[in-house]
C-alpha positions in Angstrom: 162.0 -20.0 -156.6 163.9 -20.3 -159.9 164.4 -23.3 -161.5 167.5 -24.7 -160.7 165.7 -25.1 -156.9 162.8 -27.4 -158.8 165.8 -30.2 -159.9 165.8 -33.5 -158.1 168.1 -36.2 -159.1 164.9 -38.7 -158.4 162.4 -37.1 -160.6 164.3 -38.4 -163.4 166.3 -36.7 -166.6 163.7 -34.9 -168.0 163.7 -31.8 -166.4 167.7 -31.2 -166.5 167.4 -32.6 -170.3 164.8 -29.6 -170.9 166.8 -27.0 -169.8 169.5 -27.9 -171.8 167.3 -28.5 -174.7 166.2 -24.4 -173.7 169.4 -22.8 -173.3 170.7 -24.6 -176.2 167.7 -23.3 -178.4 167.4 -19.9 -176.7 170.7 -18.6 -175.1 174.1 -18.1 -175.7 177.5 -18.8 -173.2 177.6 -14.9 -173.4 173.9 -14.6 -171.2 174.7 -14.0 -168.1 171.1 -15.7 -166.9 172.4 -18.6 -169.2 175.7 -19.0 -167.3 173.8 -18.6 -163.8 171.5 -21.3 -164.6 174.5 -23.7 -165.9 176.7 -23.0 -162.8 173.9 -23.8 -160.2 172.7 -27.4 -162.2 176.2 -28.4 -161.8 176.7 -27.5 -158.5 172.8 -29.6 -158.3 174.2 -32.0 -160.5 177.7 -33.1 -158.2 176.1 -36.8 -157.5 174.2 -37.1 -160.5 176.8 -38.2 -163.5 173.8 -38.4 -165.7 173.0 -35.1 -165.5 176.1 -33.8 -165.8 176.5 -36.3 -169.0 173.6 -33.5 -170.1 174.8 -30.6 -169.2 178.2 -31.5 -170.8 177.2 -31.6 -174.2 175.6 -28.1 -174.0 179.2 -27.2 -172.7 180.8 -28.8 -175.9 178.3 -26.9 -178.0 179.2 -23.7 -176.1 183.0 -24.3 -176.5 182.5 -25.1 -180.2 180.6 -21.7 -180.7 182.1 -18.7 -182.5 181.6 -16.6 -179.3 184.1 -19.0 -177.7 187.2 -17.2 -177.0 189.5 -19.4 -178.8 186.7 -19.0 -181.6 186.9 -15.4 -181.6 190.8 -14.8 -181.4 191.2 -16.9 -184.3 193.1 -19.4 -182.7 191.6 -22.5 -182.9 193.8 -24.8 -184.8 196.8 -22.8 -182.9 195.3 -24.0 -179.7 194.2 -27.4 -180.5 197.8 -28.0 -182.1 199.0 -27.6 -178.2 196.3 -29.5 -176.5 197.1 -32.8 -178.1 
């Protein structure tokens, strides 16, 4: 069983909020494990807008990260200059 099976949107926050609080602390968008785990809680998460509140700012933090692509290319202010 791995632990994206143990989440249960009526246990409470906790146990999505400690993953996060892990994978922020001790893995990187470029794990593969890391990006397993984060796909399956939000398929786990669909229903559960708190949750995905959660897992959304460990998104943000990954985006922001100089692994991101945009980060690594260089691009950044190129790109956001044709999002807005």
């Amino acid at each position: 069983m791995n632990t994206v099976e143990f989440y249960n949107p009526e246990a409470g926050h906790w146990y999505i909020k400690a993953i996060i609080s892990c994978l922020c602390l001790l893995a990187s968008e470029e794990s593969s494990d890391a990006n397993w785990i984060v796909d399956n809680l939000l398929k786990a998460t669909r229903t559960d807008y708190e949750g995905r509140q959660s897992i959304q700012k460990l998104l943000s933090l990954w985006r922001e990260s100089p692994y991101a692509p945009v980060q690594k290319a260089s691009v950044q202010e190129k790109w956001l200059s044709i999002a807005s």
